[in-house]
Steps between C-alpha positions, in 0.01 A plus 500: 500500500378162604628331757604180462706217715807340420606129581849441603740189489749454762832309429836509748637237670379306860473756763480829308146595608273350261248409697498744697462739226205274373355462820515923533372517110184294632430595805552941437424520153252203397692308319463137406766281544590197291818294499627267207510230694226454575479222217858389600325464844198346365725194298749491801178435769410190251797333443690552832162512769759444793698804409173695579525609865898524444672831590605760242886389463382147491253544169706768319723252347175292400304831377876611300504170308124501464497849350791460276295171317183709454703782377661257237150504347434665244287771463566515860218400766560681750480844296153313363426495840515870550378590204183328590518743830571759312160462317300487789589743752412827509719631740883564494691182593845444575753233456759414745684230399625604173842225387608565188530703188198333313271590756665893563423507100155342517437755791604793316331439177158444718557864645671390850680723655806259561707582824816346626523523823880383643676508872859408578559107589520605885174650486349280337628186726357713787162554374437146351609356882273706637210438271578126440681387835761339266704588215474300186766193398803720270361313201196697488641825434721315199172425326490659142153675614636675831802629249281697196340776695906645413421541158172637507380873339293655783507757797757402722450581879790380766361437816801405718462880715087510507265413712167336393326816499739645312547237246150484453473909451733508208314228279193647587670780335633390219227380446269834451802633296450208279138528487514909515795426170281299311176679498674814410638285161151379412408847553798669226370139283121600524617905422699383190806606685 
């Protein structure tokens, strides 16, 4: 059977371990990690320059309203964007900044594993303090894009009771079973099964 990788897409609100999961996929299993916003990033940097060096809870309104106008495009750039990744990287990459139910879709269709990771509010308070220094104004977390992860189809892992390690151990998981799953159906396709 060959073996073969599988990206993944992370969605879940502030604090549930994204990162950290991406951080783990990249450093422990060679993935390659790429955010959507990077364009939203790229267009904020240009037309707000002093914004640059702000802190996290300072841009995130910016990068929110930013994000939601390229999204209005249409086909949407920021999927462009990673398609154009997609193209040229040969390894396994995964997304960690997944918003809403376009992109879970997008993900899916391009053979991402799509993951939503979740945490309860206290949890999640506590680990974006600790990893920002501040917590972000109420408004942010009102923002359509921090609300769609809710409806998305995907594996959903709660966080609230893991550690890092932990967390970390059952995606890498899940992922193998997905990977494991999905050669097993080419191999039934390829048998006439």
């Amino acid at each position: 059977m060959e073996r073969r990788f599988q990206h993944v897409f992370l969605m879940g609100p502030m604090g549930a371990g994204k990162s950290t999961v991406a951080q783990y996929l990249r450093r422990e299993m060679g993935y390659v990690r790429y955010s959507l916003a990077t364009p939203v990033e790229a267009v904020l940097d240009i037309a707000a320059p002093w914004l640059r060096d702000a802190s996290k809870a300072v841009r995130r309104p910016y990068l929110q309203r930013t994000g939601r106008f390229l999204r209005g495009f249409k086909p949407n750039p920021l999927l462009l964007a990673a398609e154009e990744v997609l193209k040229h990287t040969v390894s396994p990459i995964v997304i960690d900044d997944g918003r809403t139910l376009e992109e879970a879709v997008w993900a899916d269709q391009h053979g991402f594993l799509v993951i939503v990771l979740t945490a309860s509010e206290l949890v999640r308070r506590r680990r974006i303090l600790e990893r920002d220094g501040e917590l972000p104004d109420t408004r942010t977390h009102e923002d359509e894009t921090e609300q769609q992860w809710q409806y998305a189809r995907g594996l959903v892992i709660d966080t609230s009771d893991l550690t890092e390690d932990e967390m970390c151990q059952m995606v890498r998981v899940a992922i193998e079973s997905h990977r494991m799953e999905r050669c097993k159906r080419e191999e039934r396709t390829t048998n006439g099964n």
